[in-house]
Each structure stands twice: as C-alpha cells, then as structure tokens.
DOLUM-43455 format. One line per field, with one value per residue (C-alpha): residue number from 1; residue in one letter; x, y, z. Coordinates in steps of 0.2 Angstrom, whole numbers, padded with zeros to 4 digits. Example, Ala and Ser with C-alpha at 12.3 -4.5 7.8 and 13.67 -1.06 7.14 Angstrom:
nr <- c(1 2);
rest <- c(a s);
c1 <- c(0062 0068);
c2 <- c(-0022 -0005);
c3 <- c(0039 0036);
This chain:
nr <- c(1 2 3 4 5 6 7 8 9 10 11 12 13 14 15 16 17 18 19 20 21 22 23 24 25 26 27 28 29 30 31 32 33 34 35 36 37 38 39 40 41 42 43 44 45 46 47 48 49 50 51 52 53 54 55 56 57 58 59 60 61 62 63 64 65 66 67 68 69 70 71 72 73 74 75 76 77 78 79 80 81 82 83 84 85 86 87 88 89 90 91 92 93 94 95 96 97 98 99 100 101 102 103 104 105 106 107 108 109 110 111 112 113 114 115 116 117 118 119 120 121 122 123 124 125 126 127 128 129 130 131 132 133 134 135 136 137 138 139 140 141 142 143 144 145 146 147 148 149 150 151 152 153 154 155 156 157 158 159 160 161 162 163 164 165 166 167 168 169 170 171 172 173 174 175 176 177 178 179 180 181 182 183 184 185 186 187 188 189 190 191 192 193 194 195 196 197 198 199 200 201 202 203 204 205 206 207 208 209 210 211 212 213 214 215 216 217 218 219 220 221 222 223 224 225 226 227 228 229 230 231 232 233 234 235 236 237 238 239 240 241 242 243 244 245 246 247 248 249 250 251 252 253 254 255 256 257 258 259 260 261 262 263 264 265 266 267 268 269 270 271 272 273 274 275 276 277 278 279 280 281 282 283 284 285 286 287 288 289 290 291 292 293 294 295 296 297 298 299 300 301 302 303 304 305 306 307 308 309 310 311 312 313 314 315 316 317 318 319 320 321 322 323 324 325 326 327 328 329 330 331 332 333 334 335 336 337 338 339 340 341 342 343 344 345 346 347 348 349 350 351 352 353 354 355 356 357 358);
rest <- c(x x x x x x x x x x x x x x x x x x x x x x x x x x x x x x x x x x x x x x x x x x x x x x x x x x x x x x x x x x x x x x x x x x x x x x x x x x x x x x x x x x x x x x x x x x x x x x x x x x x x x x x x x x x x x x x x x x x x x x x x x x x x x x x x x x x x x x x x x x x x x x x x x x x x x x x x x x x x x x x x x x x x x x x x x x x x x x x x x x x x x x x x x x x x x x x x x x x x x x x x x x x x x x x x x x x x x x x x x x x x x x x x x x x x x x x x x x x x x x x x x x x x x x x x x x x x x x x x x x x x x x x x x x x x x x x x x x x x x x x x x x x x x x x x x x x x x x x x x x x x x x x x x x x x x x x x x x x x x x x x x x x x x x x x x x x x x x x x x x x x x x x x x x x x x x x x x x x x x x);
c1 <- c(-0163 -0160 -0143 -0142 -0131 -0121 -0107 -0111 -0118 -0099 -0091 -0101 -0094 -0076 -0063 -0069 -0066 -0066 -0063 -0066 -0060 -0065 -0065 -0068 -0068 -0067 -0069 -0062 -0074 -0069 -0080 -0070 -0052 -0046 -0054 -0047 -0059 -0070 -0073 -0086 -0090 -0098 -0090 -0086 -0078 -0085 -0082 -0090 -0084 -0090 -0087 -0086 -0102 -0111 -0121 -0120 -0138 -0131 -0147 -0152 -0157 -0149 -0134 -0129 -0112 -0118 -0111 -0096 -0093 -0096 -0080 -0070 -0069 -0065 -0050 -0059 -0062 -0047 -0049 -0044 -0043 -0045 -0041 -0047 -0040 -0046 -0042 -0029 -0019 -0021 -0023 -0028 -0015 -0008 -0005 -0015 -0003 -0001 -0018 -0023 -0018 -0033 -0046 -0049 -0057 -0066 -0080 -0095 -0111 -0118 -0136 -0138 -0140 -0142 -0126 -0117 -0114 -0105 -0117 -0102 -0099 -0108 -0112 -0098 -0087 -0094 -0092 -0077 -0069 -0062 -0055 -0046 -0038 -0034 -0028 -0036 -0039 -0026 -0034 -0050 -0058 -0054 -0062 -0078 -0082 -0081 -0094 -0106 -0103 -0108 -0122 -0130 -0127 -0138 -0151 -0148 -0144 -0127 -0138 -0138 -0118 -0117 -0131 -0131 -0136 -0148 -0159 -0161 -0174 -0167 -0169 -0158 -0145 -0143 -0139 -0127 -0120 -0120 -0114 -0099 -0094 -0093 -0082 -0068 -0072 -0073 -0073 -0082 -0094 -0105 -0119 -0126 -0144 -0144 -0163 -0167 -0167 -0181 -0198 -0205 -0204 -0188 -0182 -0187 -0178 -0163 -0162 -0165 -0153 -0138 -0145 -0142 -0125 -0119 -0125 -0117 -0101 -0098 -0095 -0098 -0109 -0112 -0130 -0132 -0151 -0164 -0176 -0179 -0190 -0176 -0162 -0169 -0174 -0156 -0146 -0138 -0135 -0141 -0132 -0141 -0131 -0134 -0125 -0107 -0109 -0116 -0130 -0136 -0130 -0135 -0145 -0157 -0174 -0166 -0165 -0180 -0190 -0182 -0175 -0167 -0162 -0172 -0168 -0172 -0187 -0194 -0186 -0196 -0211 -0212 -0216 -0233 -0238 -0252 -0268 -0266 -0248 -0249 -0233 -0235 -0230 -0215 -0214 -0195 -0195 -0184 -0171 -0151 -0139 -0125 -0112 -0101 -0103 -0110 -0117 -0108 -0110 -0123 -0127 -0146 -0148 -0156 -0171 -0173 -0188 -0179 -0162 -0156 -0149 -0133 -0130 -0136 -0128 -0111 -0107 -0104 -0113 -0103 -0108 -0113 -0120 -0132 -0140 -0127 -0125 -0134 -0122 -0136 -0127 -0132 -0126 -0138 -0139 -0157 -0161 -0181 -0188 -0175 -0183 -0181 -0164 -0154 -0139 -0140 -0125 -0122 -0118 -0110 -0109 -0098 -0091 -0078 -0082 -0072 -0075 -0072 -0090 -0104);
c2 <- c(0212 0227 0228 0247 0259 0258 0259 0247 0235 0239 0233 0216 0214 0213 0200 0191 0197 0180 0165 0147 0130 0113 0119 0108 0108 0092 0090 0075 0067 0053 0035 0031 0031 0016 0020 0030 0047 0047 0065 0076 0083 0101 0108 0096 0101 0119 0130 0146 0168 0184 0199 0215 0225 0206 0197 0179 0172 0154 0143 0125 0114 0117 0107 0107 0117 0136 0146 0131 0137 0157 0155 0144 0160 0172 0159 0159 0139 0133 0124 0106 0106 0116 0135 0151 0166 0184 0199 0187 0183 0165 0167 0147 0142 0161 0161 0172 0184 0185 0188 0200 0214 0208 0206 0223 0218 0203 0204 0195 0200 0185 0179 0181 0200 0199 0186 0195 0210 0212 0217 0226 0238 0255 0255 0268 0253 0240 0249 0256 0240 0236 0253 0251 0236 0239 0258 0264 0281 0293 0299 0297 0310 0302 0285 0295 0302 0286 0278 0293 0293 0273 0275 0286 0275 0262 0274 0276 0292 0299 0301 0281 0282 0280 0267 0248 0233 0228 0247 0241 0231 0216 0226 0240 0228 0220 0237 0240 0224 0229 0246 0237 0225 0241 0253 0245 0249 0232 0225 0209 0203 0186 0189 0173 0172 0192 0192 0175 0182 0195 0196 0201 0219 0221 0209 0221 0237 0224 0220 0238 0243 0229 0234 0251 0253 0241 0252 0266 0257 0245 0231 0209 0201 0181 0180 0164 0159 0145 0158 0155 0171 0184 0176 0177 0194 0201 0192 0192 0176 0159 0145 0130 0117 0100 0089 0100 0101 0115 0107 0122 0139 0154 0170 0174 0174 0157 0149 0153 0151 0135 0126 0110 0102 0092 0097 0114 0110 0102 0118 0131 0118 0120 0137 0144 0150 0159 0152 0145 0141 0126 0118 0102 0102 0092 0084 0079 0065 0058 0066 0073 0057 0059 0070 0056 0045 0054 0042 0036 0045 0061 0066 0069 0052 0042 0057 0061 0053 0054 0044 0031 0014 0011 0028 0040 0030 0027 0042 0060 0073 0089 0107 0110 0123 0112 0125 0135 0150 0154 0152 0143 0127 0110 0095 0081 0068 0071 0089 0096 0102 0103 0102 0086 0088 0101 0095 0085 0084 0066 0076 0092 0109 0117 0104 0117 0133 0149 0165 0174 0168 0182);
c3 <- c(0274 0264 0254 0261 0252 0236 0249 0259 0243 0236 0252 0251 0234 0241 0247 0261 0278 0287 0279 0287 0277 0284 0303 0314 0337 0344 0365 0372 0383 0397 0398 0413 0421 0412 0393 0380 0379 0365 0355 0353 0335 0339 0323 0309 0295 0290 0277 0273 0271 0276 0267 0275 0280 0277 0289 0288 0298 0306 0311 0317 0333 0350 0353 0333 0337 0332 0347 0346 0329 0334 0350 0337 0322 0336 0343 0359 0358 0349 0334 0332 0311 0297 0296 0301 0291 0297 0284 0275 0289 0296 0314 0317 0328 0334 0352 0364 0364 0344 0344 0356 0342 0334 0349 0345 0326 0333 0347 0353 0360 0371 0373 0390 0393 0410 0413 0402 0411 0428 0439 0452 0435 0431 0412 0409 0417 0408 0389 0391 0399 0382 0378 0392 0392 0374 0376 0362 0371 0376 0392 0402 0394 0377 0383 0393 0375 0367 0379 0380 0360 0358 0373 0359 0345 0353 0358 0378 0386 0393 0410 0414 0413 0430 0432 0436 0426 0438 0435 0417 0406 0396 0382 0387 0393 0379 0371 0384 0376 0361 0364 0374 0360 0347 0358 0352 0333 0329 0310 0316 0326 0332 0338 0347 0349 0356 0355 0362 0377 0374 0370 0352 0352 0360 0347 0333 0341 0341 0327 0317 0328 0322 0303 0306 0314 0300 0288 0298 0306 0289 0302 0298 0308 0312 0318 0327 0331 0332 0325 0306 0302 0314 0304 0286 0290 0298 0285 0268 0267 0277 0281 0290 0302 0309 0322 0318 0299 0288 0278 0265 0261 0252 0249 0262 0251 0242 0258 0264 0250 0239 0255 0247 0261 0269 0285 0280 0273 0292 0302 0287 0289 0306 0306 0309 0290 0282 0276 0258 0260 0247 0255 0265 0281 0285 0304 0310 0319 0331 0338 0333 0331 0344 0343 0354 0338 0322 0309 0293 0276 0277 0297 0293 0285 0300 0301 0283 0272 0257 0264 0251 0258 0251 0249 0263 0275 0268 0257 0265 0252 0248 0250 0231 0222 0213 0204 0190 0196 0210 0224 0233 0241 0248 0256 0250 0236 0236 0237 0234 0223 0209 0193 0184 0172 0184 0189 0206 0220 0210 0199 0206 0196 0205 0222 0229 0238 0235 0242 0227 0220 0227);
C-alpha cells in the first residue's frame, strides 16, 4: 500500500491510536455436567498498535482467533486478560455503558454483506441507524444529508436511498456496509474479511475504496483475511497469527518478502507464484493443534520442519525484532533466512514491544 499524503504519512508517525498488551479471550467450554469446563484459547496473549490513518493487515488459518481478536479490541467480546487501551484511555474492563461514548470511534464492517444488513431496512435506514441511536444529528434533515453525503463517498447514488438490500449486488452491499460503519465519523475500524465474500473484481473496487477514504477520512483500519496478496496490498503493516498467538509482525513488503517464520514461509509458499520464482515451495502438514489444549513451548512447534526437541516444545519464543532496527518481529528460535551472525531470538535485540518504535 501507498504511504499517501505527507498528512497522512505524518499521522502514521504519531502515538498509537490503539494499543493491545498480552490480550487474551478465553471461552469456557463444558465436557460434561459433572467436569470442570475446560477453556478455549482463541486469543492468547497479544500484543501489537495502530497508529492513526494505519492499517494494520491481520492474516492466518481459519479457526486461529482473527475475528475473536477483531470483537475483543472493540469490547464486543470481553477480554479475559491483558489490556486494551483506545486513544490513551484504558477501556478493558469499562462497562457497556462507560463505553458507549466511544461506540461512536470504534465500528466494524462484517464479512458477510448479505447477513449483515437487515433486510426489513431501506439503505437510508440501515446507514443512518448509527446516527441515530448516537444523536449525532440535530434533526432529520441533518441525518438525511449525512447518508445521502456517505452514500456518495462510497460511490452509490442518492437515488437507491429508499431501496432494499435485497435489489443490490454483493458488491454494492458491502458498500452500504461500509458506508454504515463510517456515518458515525468513526476513528477506527475492523474490517473482517469484507471482500471474502466477493469475487475478484469487486474485491478490487473494495479495497481502493477503504485506501481512499482513509486517505480522505484519516481513519485506522484492522484488516482481518485469509488472503495473503489482499492483506500485503491494503496494509502498512502485517502481522501473522496462529492457534491465538501472533507469530511475525512487521512492514508489509518485509513480511511478504523476508517471511521468518516458518509458518509464514508455508502460508507465502502456498501461493501460486511466477515462473522463476527461485523459492522452494514449502507444504504444511497436518492440521492446527487444539485450541482446547494448545501445546507446550512455541504453538507451531508440532507442524514446523525446523522445531528443535528439548526446545520447541518446552520453551515459548518471544515476539523479537531479531533484525536491529527494522521493526520486523518473530516468534521463533529458528527463524529463516537470517544471515549467519545476526542476532537470533536466543538472542533477542530487542525482546519488548513498544509502540513508540515505527
């Protein structure tokens, strides 16, 4: 993804707008009435920022606890450790009603754009639902503009005001969803999997159309996806999770290219690529470790070719920028392709994560 305007490069450059530390969401789940319930891990102890006008790309396997992780920042799956601090003010364990004020900075455009939307709802209902219910206009007319003026923001004409879901294209749904989620002015926003749903060339029209209202609207977005090429395109930067834990972080390009993890390396390999790509393919084998019971030491160790015995599956690696400097981070006391010498995560350069570093 382009960096945009000076404006919008000098927001990046900021204090975080979000700020997760070692956030995790547990669900109980019952093996019978006279047991004790054991837990499901979908989101095991995160950390990670997002500055504003950023867009942080959030990839991995179904099931790894991406769209867990999405409801959990927004408070609308409540968090069972850690902390979730949103423009400095910690809103973790803020009641509904201490953090409705907020609902208004925070939003969420769904995969699904055709379960999304209420189908009982004209799309002048369904965008200005939010306004509404968080009085942000002074009268009818006030709220009427706002939809007409957000309607054109995402390309559809004030004539389909009064139309139903049902008389759209999944495409134009899914703008009606996005239009929706920024009515409210919104600083924030998750986006999980919004093109999924759609076939190629609507996913493109999507996605220029998130690039260019953040360029115009300023606004954060988490882009959750299974797709490696939509999320190293749309985002700044890239972070790669598996079974609840985020496995590498960094710059788009570095993530895509460099991929140290392991794990990374399989889902990049997977990939249809060019002739003369020189890269082996790497297969993954076997399937994710349960989240009822996740494995001891590093969660990727019972799948990776490079897992150490003694090590791997006793010691947990840290998120470590193993490279001086370039903010590029992985979990993994093995990660490729480092050249011989550089500084390895037995060896950690920098172990903690700050948000003040780019």
């Amino acid at each position: 993804m382009t960096d945009g305007s000076e404006q919008q490069s000098a927001a990046r450059s900021g204090k975080p707008l979000l700020v997760v530390e070692k956030l995790s969401t547990l669900f109980p789940v019952r093996q019978g009435l006279f047991r004790s319930p054991k837990f499901l891990h979908a989101v095991d102890g995160v950390n990670f920022y997002i500055r504003p006008g950023e867009t942080l790309g959030l990839v991995g396997e179904s099931g790894c606890g991406k769209s867990t992780l999405g409801r959990t920042v927004l408070r609308l799956v409540d968090p069972t450790l850690g902390r979730i601090v949103f423009d400095g003010q910690d809103i973790t364990r803020l009641s509904e009603r201490a953090i409705r004020p907020l609902r208004r900075r925070m939003q969420i455009v769904f995969q699904d754009p055709y379960s999304s939307l209420n189908p009982r709802l004209t799309v002048r209902e369904i965008v200005g639902e939010g306004i509404a219910a968080l009085r942000l206009a002074k009268s009818k007319r006030e709220e009427d503009a706002t939809v007409a003026e957000m309607l054109d923001l995402v390309g559809l004409p004030s004539s389909t005001l009064d139309r139903y879901p049902h008389e759209f294209s999944g495409g134009q749904r899914q703008r009606i969803a996005i239009a929706r989620a920024l009515a409210v002015k919104p600083d924030f926003v998750v986006c999980d999997e919004p093109t999924s749903a759609l076939d190629v060339s609507v996913q493109a029209q999507i996605l220029n159309l998130l690039e260019k209202l953040q360029d115009e609207l300023s606004v954060s977005y988490l882009f959750i996806s299974h797709d490696l090429r939509v999320v190293s395109y749309i985002s700044h930067r890239v972070a790669v999770m598996y079974l609840g834990r985020i496995v590498e972080m960094g710059p788009a390009r570095d993530v895509s290219e460099k991929r140290f993890h392991p794990y990374t390396r399989a889902l990049f390999g997977a990939l249809p690529r060019a002739d003369g790509d020189p890269r082996p393919r790497r297969v993954l084998w076997g399937e994710p470790p349960s989240t009822l019971e996740p494995p001891r030491g590093c969660v990727f160790h019972s799948r990776c070719p490079k897992a150490e015995k003694g090590k791997c599956d006793v010691e947990t690696p840290s998120l470590t920028e193993i490279v001086p400097g370039s903010h590029h981070r992985v979990a993994c006391f093995h990660p490729e392709g480092i050249a011989e010498g550089a500084p390895s995560n037995g060896e950690p350069a920098r172990p903690s994560l700050t948000p003040d570093e780019a």
